[in-house]
C-alpha positions as CSV (number, residue, x, y, z in Angstrom):
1,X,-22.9,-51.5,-103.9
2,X,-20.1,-52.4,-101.8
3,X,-16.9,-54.3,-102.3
4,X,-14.9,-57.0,-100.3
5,X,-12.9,-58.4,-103.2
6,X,-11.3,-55.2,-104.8
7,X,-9.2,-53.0,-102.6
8,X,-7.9,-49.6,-103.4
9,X,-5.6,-51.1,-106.5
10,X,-7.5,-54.0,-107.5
11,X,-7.7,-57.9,-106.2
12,X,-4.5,-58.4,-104.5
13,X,-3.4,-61.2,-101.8
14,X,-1.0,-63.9,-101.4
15,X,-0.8,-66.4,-104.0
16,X,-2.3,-69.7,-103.9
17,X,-4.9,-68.4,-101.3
18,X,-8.7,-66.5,-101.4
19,X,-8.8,-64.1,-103.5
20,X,-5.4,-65.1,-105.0
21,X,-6.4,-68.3,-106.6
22,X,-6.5,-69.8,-110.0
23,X,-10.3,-70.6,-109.7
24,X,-11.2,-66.7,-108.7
25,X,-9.1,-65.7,-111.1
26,X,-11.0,-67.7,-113.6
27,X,-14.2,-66.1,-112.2
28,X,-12.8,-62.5,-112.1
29,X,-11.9,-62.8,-116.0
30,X,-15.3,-64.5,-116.6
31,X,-17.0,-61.8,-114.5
32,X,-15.2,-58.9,-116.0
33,X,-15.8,-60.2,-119.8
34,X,-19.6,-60.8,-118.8
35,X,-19.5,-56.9,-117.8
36,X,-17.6,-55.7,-120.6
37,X,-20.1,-57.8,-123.5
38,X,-23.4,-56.9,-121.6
39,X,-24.8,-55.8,-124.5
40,X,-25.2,-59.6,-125.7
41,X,-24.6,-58.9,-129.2
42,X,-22.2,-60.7,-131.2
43,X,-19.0,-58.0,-132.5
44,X,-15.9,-59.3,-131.1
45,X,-14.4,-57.9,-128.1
46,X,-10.9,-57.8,-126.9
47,X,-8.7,-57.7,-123.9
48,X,-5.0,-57.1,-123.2
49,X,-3.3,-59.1,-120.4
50,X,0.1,-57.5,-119.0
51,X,1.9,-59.2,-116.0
52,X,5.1,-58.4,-113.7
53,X,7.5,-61.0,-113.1
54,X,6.0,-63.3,-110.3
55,X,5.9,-66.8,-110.5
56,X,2.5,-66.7,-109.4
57,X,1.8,-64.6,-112.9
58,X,1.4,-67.8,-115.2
59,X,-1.4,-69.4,-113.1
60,X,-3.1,-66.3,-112.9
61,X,-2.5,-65.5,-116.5
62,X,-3.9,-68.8,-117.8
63,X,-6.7,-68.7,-115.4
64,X,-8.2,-65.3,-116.5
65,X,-7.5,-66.3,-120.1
66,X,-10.1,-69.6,-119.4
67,X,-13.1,-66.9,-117.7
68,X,-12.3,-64.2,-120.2
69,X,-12.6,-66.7,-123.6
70,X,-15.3,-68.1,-122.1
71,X,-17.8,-65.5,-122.2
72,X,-16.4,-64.6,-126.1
73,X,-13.9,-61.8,-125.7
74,X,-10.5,-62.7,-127.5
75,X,-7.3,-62.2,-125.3
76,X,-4.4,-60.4,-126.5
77,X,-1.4,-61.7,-124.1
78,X,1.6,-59.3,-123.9
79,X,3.9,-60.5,-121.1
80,X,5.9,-58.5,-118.6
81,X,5.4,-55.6,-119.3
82,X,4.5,-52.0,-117.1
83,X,1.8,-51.3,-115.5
84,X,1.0,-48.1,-117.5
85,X,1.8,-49.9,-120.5
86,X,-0.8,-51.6,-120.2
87,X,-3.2,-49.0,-119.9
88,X,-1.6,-47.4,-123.1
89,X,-1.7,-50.6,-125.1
90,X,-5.2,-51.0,-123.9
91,X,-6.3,-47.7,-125.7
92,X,-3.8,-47.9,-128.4
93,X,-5.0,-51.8,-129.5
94,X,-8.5,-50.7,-129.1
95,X,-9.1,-53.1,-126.8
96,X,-12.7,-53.2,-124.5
97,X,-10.3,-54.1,-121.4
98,X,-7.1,-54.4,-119.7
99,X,-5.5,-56.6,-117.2
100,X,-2.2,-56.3,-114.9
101,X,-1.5,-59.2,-113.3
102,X,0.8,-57.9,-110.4
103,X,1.2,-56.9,-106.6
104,X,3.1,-53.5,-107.7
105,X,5.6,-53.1,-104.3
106,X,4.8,-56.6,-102.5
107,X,6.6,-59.3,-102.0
108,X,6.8,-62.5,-104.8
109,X,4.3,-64.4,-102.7
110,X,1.7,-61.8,-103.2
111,X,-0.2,-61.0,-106.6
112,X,-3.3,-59.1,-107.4
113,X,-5.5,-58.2,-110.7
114,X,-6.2,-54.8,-112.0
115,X,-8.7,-53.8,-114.7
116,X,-8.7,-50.9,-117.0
117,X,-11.3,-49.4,-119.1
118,X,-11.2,-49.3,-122.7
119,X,-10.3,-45.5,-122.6
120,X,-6.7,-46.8,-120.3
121,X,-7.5,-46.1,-116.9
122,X,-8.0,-47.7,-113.9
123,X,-11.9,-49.0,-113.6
124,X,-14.1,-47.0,-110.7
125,X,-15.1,-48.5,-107.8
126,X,-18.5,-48.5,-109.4
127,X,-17.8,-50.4,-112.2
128,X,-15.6,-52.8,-109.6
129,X,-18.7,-53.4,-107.5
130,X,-20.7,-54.4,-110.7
131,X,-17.9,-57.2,-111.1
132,X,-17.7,-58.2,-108.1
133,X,-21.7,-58.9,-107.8
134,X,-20.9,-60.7,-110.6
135,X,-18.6,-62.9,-109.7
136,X,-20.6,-64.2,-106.9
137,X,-23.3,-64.7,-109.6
138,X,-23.9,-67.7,-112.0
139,X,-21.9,-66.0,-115.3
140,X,-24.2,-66.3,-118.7
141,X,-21.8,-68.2,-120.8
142,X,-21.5,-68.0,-124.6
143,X,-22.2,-70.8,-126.9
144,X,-18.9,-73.0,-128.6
145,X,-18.9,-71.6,-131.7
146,X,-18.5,-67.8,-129.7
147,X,-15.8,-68.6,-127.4
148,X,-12.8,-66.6,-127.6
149,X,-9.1,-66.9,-128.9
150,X,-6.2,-66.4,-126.9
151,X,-2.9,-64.7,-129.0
152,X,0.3,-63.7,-127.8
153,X,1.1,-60.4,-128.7
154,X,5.1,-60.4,-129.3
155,X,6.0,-56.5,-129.8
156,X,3.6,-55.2,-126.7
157,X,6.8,-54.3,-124.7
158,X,8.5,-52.6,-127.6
159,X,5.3,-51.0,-128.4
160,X,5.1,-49.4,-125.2
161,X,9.0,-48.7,-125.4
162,X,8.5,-46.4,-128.3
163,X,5.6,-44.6,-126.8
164,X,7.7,-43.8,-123.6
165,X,10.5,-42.6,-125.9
166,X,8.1,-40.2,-127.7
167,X,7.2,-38.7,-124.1
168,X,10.8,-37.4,-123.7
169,X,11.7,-33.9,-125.1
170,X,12.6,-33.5,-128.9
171,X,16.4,-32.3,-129.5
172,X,17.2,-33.6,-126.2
173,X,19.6,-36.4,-125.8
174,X,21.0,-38.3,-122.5
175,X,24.6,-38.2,-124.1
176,X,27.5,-38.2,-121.3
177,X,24.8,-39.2,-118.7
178,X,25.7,-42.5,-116.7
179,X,22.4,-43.4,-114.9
180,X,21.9,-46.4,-112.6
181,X,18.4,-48.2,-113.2
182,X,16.9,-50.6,-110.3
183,X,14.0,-52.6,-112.2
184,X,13.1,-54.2,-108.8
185,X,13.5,-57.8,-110.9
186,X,10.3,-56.9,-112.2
187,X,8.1,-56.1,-115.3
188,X,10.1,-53.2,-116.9
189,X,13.3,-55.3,-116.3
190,X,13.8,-54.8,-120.4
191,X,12.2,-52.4,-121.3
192,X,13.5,-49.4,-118.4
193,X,17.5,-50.1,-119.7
194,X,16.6,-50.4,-123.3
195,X,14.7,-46.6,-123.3
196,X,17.3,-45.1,-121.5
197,X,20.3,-46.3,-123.4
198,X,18.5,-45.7,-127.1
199,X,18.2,-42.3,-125.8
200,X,21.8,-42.1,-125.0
201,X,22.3,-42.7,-121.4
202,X,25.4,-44.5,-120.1
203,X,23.3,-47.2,-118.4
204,X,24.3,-49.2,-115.3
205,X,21.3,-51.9,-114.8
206,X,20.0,-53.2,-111.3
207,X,17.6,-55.9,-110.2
208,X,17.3,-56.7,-114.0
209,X,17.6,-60.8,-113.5
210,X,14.0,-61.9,-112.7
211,X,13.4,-65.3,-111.8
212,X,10.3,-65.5,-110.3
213,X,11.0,-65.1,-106.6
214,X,13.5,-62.3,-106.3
215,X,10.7,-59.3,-107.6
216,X,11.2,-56.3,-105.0
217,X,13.8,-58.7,-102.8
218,X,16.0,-55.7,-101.5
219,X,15.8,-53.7,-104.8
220,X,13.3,-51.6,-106.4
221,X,11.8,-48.1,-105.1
222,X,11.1,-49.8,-101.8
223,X,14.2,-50.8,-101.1
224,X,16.6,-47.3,-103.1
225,X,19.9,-48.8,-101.0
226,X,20.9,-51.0,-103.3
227,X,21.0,-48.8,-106.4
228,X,22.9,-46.0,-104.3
229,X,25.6,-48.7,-103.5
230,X,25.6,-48.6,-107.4
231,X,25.4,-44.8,-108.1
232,X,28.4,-44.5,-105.8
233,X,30.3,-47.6,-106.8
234,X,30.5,-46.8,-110.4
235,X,30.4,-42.9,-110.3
236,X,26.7,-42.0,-111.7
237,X,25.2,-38.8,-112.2
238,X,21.9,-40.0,-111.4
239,X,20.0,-43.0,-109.9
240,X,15.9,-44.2,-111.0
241,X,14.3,-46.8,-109.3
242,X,11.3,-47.9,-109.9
243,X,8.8,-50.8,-108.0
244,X,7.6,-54.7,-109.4
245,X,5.2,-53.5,-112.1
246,X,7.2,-50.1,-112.8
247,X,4.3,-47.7,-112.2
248,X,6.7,-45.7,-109.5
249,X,9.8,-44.5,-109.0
250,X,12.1,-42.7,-106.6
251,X,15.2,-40.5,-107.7
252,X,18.4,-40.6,-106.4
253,X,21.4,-37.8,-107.3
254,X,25.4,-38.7,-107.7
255,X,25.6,-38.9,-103.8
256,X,22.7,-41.9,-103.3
257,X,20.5,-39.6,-101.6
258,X,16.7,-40.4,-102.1
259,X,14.2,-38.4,-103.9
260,X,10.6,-39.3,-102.9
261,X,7.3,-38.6,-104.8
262,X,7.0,-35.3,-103.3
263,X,10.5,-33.7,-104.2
264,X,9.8,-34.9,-108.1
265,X,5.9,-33.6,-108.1
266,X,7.5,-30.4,-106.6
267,X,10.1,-29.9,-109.4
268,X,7.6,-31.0,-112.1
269,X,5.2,-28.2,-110.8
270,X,7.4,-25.7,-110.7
271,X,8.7,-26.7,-114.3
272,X,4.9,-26.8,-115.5
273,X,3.9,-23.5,-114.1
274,X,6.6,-21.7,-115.8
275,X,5.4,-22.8,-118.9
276,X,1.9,-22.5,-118.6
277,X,0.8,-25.9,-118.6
278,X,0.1,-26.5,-115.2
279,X,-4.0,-27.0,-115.4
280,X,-5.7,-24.7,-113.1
281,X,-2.0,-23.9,-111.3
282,X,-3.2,-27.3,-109.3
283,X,-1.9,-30.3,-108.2
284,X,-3.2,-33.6,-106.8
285,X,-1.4,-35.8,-104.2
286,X,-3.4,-37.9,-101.5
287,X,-3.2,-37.1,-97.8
288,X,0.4,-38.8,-97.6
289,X,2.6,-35.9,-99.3
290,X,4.4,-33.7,-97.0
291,X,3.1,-30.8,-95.7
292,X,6.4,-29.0,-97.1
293,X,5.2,-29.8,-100.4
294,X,1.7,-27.5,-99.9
295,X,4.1,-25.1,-98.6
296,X,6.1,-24.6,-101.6
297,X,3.6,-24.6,-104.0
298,X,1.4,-21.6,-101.7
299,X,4.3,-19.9,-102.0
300,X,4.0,-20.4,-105.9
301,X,0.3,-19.4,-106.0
302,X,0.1,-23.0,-107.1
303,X,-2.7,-25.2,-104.8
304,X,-2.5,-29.0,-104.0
305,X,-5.4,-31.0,-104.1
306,X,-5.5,-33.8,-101.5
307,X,-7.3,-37.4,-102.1
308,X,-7.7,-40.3,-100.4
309,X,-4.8,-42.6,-100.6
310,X,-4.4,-44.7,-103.9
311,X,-3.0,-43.4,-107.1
312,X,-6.3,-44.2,-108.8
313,X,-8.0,-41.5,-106.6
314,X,-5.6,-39.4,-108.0
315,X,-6.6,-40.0,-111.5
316,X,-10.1,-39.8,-110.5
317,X,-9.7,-36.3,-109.2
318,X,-7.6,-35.1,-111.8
319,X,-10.1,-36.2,-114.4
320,X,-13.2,-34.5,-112.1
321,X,-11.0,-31.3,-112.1
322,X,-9.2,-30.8,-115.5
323,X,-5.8,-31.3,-113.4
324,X,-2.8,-32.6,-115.0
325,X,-0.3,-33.3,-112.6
326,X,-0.2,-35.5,-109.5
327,X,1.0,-38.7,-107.8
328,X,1.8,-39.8,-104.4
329,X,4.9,-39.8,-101.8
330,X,5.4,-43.6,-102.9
331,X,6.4,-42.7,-106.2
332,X,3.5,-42.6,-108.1
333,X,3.5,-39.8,-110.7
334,X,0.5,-39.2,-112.8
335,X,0.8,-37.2,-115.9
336,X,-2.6,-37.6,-118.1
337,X,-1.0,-35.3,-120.6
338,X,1.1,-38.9,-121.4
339,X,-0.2,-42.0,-119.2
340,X,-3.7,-42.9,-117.5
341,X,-1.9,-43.9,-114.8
342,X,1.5,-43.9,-112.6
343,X,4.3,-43.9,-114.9
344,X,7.6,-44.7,-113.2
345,X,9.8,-44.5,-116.7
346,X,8.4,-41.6,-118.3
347,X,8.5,-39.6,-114.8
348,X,12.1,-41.0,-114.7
349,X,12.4,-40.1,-118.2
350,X,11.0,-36.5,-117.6
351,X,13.6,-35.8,-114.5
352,X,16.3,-36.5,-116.9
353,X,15.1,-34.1,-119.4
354,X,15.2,-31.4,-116.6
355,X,18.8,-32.3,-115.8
356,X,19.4,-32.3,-120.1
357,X,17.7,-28.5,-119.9
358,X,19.6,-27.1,-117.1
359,X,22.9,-29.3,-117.2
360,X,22.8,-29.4,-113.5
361,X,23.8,-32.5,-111.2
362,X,20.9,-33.8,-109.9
363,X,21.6,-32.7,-106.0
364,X,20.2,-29.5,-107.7
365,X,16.9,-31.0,-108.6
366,X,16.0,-33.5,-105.7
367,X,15.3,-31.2,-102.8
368,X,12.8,-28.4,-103.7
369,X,11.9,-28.0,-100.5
370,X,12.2,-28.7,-96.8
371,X,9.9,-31.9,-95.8
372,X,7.7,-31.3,-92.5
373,X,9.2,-33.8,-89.7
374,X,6.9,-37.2,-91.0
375,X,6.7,-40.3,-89.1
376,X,5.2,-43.0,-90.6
377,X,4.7,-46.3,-88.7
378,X,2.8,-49.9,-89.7
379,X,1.0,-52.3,-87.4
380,X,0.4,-56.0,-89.3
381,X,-3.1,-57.5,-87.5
382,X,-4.4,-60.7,-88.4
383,X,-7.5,-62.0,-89.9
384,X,-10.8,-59.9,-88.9
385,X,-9.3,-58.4,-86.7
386,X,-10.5,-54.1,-86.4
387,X,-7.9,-52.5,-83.8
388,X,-9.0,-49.0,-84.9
389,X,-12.5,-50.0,-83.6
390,X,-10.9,-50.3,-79.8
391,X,-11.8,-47.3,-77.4
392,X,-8.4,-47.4,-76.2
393,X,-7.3,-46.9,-80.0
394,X,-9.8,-44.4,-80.1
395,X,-8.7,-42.7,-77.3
396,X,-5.2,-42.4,-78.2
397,X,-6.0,-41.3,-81.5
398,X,-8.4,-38.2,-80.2
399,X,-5.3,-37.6,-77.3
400,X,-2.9,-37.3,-80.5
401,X,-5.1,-35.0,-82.3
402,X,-5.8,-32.8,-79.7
403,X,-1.8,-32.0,-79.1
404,X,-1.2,-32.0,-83.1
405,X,-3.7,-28.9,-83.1
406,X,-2.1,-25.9,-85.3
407,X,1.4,-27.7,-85.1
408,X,0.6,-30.8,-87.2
409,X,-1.9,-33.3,-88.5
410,X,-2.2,-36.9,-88.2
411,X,-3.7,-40.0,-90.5
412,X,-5.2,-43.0,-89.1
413,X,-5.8,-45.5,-92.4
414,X,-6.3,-49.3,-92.9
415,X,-3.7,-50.3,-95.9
416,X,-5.8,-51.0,-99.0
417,X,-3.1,-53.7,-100.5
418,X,-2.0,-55.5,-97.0
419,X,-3.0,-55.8,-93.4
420,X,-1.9,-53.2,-91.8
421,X,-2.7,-50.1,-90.1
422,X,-0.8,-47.4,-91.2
423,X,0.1,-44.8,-88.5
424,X,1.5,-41.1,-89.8
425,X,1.9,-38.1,-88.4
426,X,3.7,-34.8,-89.2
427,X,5.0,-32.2,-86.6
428,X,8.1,-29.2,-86.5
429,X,8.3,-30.6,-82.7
430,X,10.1,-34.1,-83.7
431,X,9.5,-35.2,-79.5
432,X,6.1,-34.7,-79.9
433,X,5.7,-36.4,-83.4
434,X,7.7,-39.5,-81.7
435,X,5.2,-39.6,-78.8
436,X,2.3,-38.9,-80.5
437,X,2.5,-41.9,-82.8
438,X,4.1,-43.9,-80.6
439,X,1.1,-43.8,-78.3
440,X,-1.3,-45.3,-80.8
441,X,1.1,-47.6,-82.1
442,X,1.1,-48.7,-78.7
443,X,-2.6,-48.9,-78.5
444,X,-3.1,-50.5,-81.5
445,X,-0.1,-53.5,-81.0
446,X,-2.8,-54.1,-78.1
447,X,-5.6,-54.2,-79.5
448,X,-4.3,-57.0,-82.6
């Protein structure tokens, strides 16, 4: 069964157009609480709704509240609040689903929907399918004296807070540390500051004044410049920054230099394997992490496991293979021994505690090894169009592969949250690296 709606992180678009609107969101919730009560019978079933920030979030919220009460499922509403926390209040509430209402990284104007399961994590593209078929269906709706209730749930956020707090080492303490935190305006805009600084930090907020429009607006893990200003400016040991709906981060040490996914997976591996916990001596990244990162865990007798591009791939894998450690460049670090999904506080939380053990600066922990000369390059193409199906796109990409033989690799992807093509290569040779990519950036500018 195939899916249009549902991308590689759930419905996302801009708001206030297809699929981004209040009547399929009203669908969507009616669709996923027709799924979730199949059985028909009459015990009552629940669903936690989280959101981010986004103006866009109350029509969205409102508008899956209508769908989901009206096929009988009571709604437990729980405000901003993290991504992963809502996959932890969703198993920790006993609830039969979850929602996040957020775009994660995007701009204000875009939102999406994401479902999790009953067990936390993120639904499978199976189940999403299921959904979507019915969404385009005509929805069985329950009778009036079935429809659900819709409560707001005032302690979700500190709820989640404790949880996160329970993740971080016992005996350790964050006393004498003076960290900078970049909420991103977004959904852990209370909850990131409050962790730290009841754990002891000295902390130093940033992008921690949402107002609807200004989520991700030159702040957040996508956009680390602003909170290095602010490590610099006021002297911090260390730097977190995590994205809208907090379920990445990026690391930065006293001087503002930039940690990505890669560098904290590394450190957390190494860590792990010391201490025996590292599951099968493996872990999971998607096709995106540095090839300097396979590198230093070979020389470890550690293996990575590569998946397709997503963070909920990630999970997928490390749930086939017993793994449990992985994540992505972008941030997204996935520890199922604590979250079901991308956890940028507790990973933040987590680099801390290695700083606590060691009580070294953090320069000493953000470059475990030397990245592999990575370009990465986006092409934006409008509405159907398919520039990767162009033989002159094709051609360059088969030229580029050909040269990259034994001295690099190359990925060719469509985005699964935006459109764009996403263009990245890897190569010692930084001439050929620029050529190679630039060619089929080239080719596919032409073909949009």
């Amino acid at each position: 069964m195939s899916r249009k709606l549902f991308g590689t992180d759930g419905v996302r678009g801009t708001a206030n157009t297809y699929p981004m609107t209040a009547e399929m969101a009203l669908r969507l919730g009616a669709a996923a609480g027709r799924y979730f009560r199949r059985d028909g019978g009459s015990p009552v079933h629940r669903v936690v709704i989280g959101k981010d920030t986004r103006l866009s979030g109350y029509m969205l919220e409102n508008a899956l509240t209508a769908g989901l009460t009206s096929t009988g499922m009571n709604v437990l509403l729980v405000g901003p609040v993290p991504t992963p926390g809502v996959g932890f209040l969703t198993r920790s509430m006993r609830a039969d689903l979850g929602v996040m209402i957020s775009a994660s990284h995007n701009p204000h104007e875009d939102n999406g929907i994401k479902f999790f399961g009953p067990d936390g994590f993120k639904l499978s593209d199976e189940a999403e399918a299921e959904i979507e078929a019915l969404v385009a269906a005509d929805i069985l709706l329950v009778p009036p004296a079935r429809i659900g209730r819709a409560k707001r749930i005032e302690d979700g956020r500190g709820r989640y807070q404790e949880y996160a707090k329970t993740t971080f080492p016992a005996g350790l303490r964050l006393d004498g540390l003076k960290v900078v935190i970049d909420c991103a305006n977004g959904a852990a805009y209370r909850a990131a500051p409050e962790v730290l600084w009841e754990l002891g930090a000295e902390v130093i907020p940033v992008g921690v004044s949402p107002n609807g429009t200004n989520i991700n607006l030159n702040c957040g893990s996508t956009h680390p410049q602003t909170a290095a200003e602010a490590v610099v400016a006021h002297g911090a040991d260390v730097g977190i920054c995590l994205d809208g709906d907090a379920d990445r981060v990026m690391i930065l040490d006293q001087t503002g230099r930039v940690a990505d996914g890669d560098q904290i997976m590394a450190l957390f591996a190494a860590r792990w394997a010391e201490e025996g916990r590292l599951n099968h001596g493996t872990l999971v990244a998607s096709v995106m992490s540095n090839l300097g990162l396979e590198r230093f865990l070979a020389a470890r007798g550690l293996r990575l496991e590569r998946t397709p591009v997503g963070d909920r791939y990630v999970v997928e894998a490390m749930r086939r293979g017993g793994w449990n450690l992985g994540g992505e460049q972008s941030g997204h670090i996935v520890m199922t021994d604590y979250a079901t999904t991308g956890d940028g506080l507790i990973a933040g939380l987590h680099f801390l505690a290695e700083m606590a053990r060691r009580a070294e600066p953090a320069s000493a922990l953000v470059q475990s090894f030397a990245t592999v000369p990575q370009m990465l390059r986006n092409v934006r193409y409008g509405a159907g169009a398919e520039p990767l199906k162009a033989a002159a796109v094709q051609a360059a990409i088969t030229d580029a592969e050909a040269r990259l033989t034994g001295k690099g690799r190359l990925l060719i992807r469509k985005s699964g949250t935006e459109p764009l093509i996403r263009v990245m290569a890897e190569c010692e040779d930084e001439a050929m690296l620029a050529e190679v990519v630039d060619g089929i950036v080239t080719a596919v500018k032409a073909a949009v």
